[in-house]
C-alpha positions in Angstrom: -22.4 7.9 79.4 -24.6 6.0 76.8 -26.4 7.7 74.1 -29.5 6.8 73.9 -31.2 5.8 70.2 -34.6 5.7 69.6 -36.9 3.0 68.4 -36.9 2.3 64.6 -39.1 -0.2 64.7 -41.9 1.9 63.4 -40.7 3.1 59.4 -43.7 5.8 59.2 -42.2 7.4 62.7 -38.6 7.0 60.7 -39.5 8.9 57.9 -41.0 11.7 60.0 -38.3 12.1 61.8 -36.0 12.4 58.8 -38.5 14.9 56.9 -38.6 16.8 60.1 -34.7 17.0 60.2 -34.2 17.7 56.0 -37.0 20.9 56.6 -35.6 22.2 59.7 -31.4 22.2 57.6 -33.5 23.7 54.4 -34.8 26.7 56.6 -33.3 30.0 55.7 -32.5 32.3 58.3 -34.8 35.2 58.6 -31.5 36.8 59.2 -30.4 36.0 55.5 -33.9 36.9 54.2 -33.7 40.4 55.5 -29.9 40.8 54.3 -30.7 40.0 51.0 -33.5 41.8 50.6 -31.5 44.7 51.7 -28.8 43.7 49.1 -31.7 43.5 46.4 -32.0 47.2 46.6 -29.1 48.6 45.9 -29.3 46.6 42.9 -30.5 50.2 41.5 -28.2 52.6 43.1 -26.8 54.6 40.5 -30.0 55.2 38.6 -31.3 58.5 39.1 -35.0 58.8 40.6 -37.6 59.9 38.3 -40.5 61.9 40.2 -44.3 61.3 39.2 -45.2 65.2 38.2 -48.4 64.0 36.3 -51.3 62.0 36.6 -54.2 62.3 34.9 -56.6 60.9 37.7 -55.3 62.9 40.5 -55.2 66.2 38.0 -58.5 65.3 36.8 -59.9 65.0 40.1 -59.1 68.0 41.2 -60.1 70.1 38.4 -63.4 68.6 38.9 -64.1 69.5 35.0 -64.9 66.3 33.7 -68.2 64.3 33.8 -66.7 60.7 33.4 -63.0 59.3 33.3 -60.9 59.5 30.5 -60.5 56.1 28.8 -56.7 56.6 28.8 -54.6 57.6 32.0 -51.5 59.4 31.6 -48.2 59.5 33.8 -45.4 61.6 33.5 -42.2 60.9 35.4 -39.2 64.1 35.3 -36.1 63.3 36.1 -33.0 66.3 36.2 -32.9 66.3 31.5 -35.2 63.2 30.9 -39.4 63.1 31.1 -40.8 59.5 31.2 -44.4 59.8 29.6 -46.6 56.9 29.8 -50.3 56.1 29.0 -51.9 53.4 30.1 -54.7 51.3 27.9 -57.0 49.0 28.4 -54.5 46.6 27.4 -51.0 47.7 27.6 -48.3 50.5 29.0 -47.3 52.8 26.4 -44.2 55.7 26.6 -41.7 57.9 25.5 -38.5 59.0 26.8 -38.1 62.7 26.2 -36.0 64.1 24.7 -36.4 60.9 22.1 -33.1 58.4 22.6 -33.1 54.7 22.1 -32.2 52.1 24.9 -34.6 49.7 27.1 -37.2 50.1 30.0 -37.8 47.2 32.5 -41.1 47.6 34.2 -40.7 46.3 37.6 -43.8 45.2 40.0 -44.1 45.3 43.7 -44.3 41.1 43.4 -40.6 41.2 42.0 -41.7 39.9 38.4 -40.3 42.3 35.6 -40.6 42.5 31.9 -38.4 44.5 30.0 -38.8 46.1 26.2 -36.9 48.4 23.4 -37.0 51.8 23.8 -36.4 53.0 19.8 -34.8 55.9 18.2 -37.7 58.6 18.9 -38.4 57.3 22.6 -41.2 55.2 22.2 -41.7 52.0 24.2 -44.7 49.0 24.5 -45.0 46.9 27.4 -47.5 44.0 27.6 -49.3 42.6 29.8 -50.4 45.7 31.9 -48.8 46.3 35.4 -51.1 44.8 37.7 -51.1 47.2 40.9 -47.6 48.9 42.1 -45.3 49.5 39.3 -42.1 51.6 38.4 -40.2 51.7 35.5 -36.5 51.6 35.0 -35.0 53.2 31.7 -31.5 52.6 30.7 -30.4 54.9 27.6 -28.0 54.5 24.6 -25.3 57.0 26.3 -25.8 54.7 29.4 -27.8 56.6 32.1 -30.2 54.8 34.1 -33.5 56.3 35.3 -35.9 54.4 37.7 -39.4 56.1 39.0 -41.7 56.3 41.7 -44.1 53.6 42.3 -47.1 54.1 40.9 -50.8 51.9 40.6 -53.1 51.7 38.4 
């Protein structure tokens, strides 16, 4: 039996055709999406999970002591021997890994995007920009523990 080829006399109808076949061999698999999304997580497997035991808005609220909001909010993360203790400005994330040890924290945001900073001899640690919505951090220490938190927002 004869194939059959089409027309070609019409070059814009070419050219569709082509783009039509070069998007469809460029698709990803959803398939491949999902399994690599699933891969992504365990990117952080061996850190330990750092549980939010502080925040100054929730706390706040529920003394109901205050007449207005602090200007600073504050977020404690405890992990089993380390305390992650961030405030948050008006125009940056500052912490301190307790007890004090040197090393880096990555902040991480729901979107994927990271940045990542020096944690110095006594702890203390600067990220800028602020996190913009869901955010967790991910410490790794001098001795070579890794601690990642909860999400939190701002």
């Amino acid at each position: 039996m004869a194939r059959e080829w089409p027309d070609w006399t019409d070059d814009e109808q070419l050219y569709n055709e082509l783009g039509e076949a070069l998007r469809s061999a460029a698709a990803v698999p959803s398939r491949f999406v999902e399994a690599g999304k699933a891969a992504f997580a365990w990117r952080t497997i061996d850190a330990e999970l750092a549980e939010l035991s502080y925040d100054s808005v929730v706390d706040g609220a529920l003394a109901g002591t205050r007449a207005e909001p602090a200007a600073l909010r504050s977020l404690t993360f405890v992990a089993s021997g380390v305390t992650i203790e961030v405030e948050l400005t008006e125009d940056a994330l500052l912490g301190q890994v307790v007890p004090p040890q040197p090393g880096t924290v990555e902040l991480r945001q729901k979107d994927g995007s990271a940045t990542a900073a020096p944690v110095d001899e006594v702890g203390w640690f600067v990220l800028r920009p602020l996190p913009v919505g869901l955010f967790r951090l991910l410490v790794h220490t001098a001795d070579g523990r890794s601690v990642l938190t909860e999400w939190a927002t701002l």
